[in-house]
N, C-alpha and C positions, 0 to 999 in steps of 0.2 A: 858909211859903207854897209853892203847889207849882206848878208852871210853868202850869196849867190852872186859876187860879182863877179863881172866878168866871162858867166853860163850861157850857153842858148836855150841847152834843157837839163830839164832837172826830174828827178823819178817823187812821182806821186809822193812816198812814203819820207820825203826829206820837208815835207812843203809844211806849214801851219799858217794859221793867220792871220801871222804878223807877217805874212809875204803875199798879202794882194796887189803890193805895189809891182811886185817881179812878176805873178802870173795870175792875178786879178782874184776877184771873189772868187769865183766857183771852182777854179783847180785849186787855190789857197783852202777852202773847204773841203776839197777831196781830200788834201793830203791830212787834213786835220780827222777828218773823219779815218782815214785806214788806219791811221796811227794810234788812237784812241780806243775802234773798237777792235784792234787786232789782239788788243790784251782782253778782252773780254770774250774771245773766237769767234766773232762774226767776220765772217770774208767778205772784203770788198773788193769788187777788180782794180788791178792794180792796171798804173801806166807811166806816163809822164808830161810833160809838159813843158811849153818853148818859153820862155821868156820874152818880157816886156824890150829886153836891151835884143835879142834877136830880131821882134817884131821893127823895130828901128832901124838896125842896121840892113835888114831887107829893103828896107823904103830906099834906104841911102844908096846902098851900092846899085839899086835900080836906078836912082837921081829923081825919084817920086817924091820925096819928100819937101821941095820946093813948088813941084809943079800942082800936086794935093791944094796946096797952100794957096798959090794961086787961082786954084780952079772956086775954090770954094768961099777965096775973102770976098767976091762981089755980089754972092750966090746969095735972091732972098728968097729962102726956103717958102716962103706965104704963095711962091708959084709954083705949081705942081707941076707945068708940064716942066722949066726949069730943073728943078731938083730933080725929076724924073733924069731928064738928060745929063745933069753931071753927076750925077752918083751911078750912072751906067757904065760913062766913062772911065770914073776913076775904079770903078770895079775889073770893067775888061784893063785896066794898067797894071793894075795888082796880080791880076789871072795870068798875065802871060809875063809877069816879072818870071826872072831867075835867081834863087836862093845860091846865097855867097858858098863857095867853096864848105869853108869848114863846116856853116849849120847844114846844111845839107847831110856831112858826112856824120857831124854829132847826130841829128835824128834818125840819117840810118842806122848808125851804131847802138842808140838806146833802142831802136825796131828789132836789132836782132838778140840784143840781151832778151828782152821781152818775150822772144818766141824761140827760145833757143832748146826749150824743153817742153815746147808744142807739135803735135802731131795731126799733119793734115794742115787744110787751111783753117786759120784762128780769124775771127772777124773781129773789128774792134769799132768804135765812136770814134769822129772828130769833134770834138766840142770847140766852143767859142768861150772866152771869159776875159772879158775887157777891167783893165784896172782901174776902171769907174764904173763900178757894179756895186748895188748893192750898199747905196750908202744911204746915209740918214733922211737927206734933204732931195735923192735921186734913186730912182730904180730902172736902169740898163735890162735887166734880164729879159731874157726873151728877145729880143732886137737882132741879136746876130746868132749866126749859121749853126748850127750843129749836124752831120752827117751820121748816120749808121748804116753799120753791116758794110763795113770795107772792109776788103782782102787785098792784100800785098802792099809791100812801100812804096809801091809806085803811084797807087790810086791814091794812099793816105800823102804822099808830097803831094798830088791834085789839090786834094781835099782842105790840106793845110793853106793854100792857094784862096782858094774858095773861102774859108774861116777868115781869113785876112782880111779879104777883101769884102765881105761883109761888116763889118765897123764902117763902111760906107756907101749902106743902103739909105733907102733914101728918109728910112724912118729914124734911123739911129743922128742921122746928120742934123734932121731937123729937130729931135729933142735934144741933141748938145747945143746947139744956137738956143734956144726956148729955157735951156737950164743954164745958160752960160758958161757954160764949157767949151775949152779951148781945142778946136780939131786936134793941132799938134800934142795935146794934154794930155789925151786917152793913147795908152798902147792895146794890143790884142793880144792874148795868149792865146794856142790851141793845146789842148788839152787831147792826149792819144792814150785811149779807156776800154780794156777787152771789154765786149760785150758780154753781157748776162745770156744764156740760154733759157729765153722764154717758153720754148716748143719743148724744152724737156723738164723743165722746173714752172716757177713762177718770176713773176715782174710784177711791179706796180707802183705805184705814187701813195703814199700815206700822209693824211689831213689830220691835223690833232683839233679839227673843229667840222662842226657840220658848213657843208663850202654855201648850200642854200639860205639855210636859217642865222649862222656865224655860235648854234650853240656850243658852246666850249668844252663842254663835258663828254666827249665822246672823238673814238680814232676812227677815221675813213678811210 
């Protein structure tokens, strides 16, 4: 049992990384990271994040999680116009599913703790982070959706839609077939992350290597 059973979302700052199985590498690293350098006064935006067992019961009470299954056991990825047309499909499935009663009202409700001492509209990320990310013998990153600069919970339930339903684009489908992963196998967390103010501060990516040469001695 894992310290989050039973959750659909859980806030950034509960998460470490011993919980990629519940909300995948990259929100199981945010939460590790705010936790960390919060003691040291570095701010990270805070947010939170859906759960592995939400992402699931969405499938379900849609009745996708059969039809997924189906659409994809005959499907050989090596044809592109193929894979093109069912990972269209099961995206527009995903897009116009409807989220269960309760996750629904759980995600509003962690939306309005979140902005409950924001003034004006607050934009925030929808991030993607699959719980086969990031691992030894596979690397997912990059493959599915991430969204910025959304306002209100109406666009960010979209959004979450959309994050979903990218774990079955057409690239993420044919590297789990090629890495041997099981569709059913991988869940999807989205991850909901105030934006940074790049137009009044700074933003950027930092390389602890030169990304042209690979020398190692030096931050980019």
């Amino acid at each position: 049992m894992n310290a989050f059973e039973g959750r659909r979302v859980v806030p950034f700052e509960d998460l470490r990384m011993t919980d990629v199985e519940v909300v995948g590498g990259k929100n199981a690293s945010l939460g590790e990271m705010i936790s960390q350098l919060a003691q040291a006064g570095v701010k990270v935006p805070g947010g939170f994040a859906t759960t592995a067992l939400a992402f699931r019961e969405f499938l379900t009470h849609n009745r996708l999680t059969e039809r997924i299954a189906d659409r994809l056991a005959s499907l050989n990825t090596e044809d592109v116009k193929a894979l093109a047309q069912a990972g269209a499909e099961i995206r527009a499935w995903v897009c116009d599913a409807e989220f269960p009663t309760q996750f629904e009202r759980d995600i509003r409700d962690s939306f309005q703790k979140l902005t409950s001492n924001s003034s004006g509209d607050v934009s925030f990320a929808v991030r993607s982070s699959a719980t086969a990310e990031d691992l030894p013998d596979a690397s997912f990153a990059g493959q599915q959706e991430t969204v910025l600069n959304v306002v209100g919970i109406d666009a960010i339930l979209m959004h979450i839609r959309e994050v979903f339903a990218s774990l079955y684009n057409d690239r993420a489908i044919s590297y789990r077939v090629h890495k041997g992963f099981a569709h059913e196998g991988v869940a999807l967390s989205a991850g909901i992350q105030r934006m940074c103010r790049s137009d009044v501060g700074a933003a950027g990516v930092m390389f602890t290597l030169d990304t042209e040469s690979g020398f190692r001695d030096v931050v980019f």
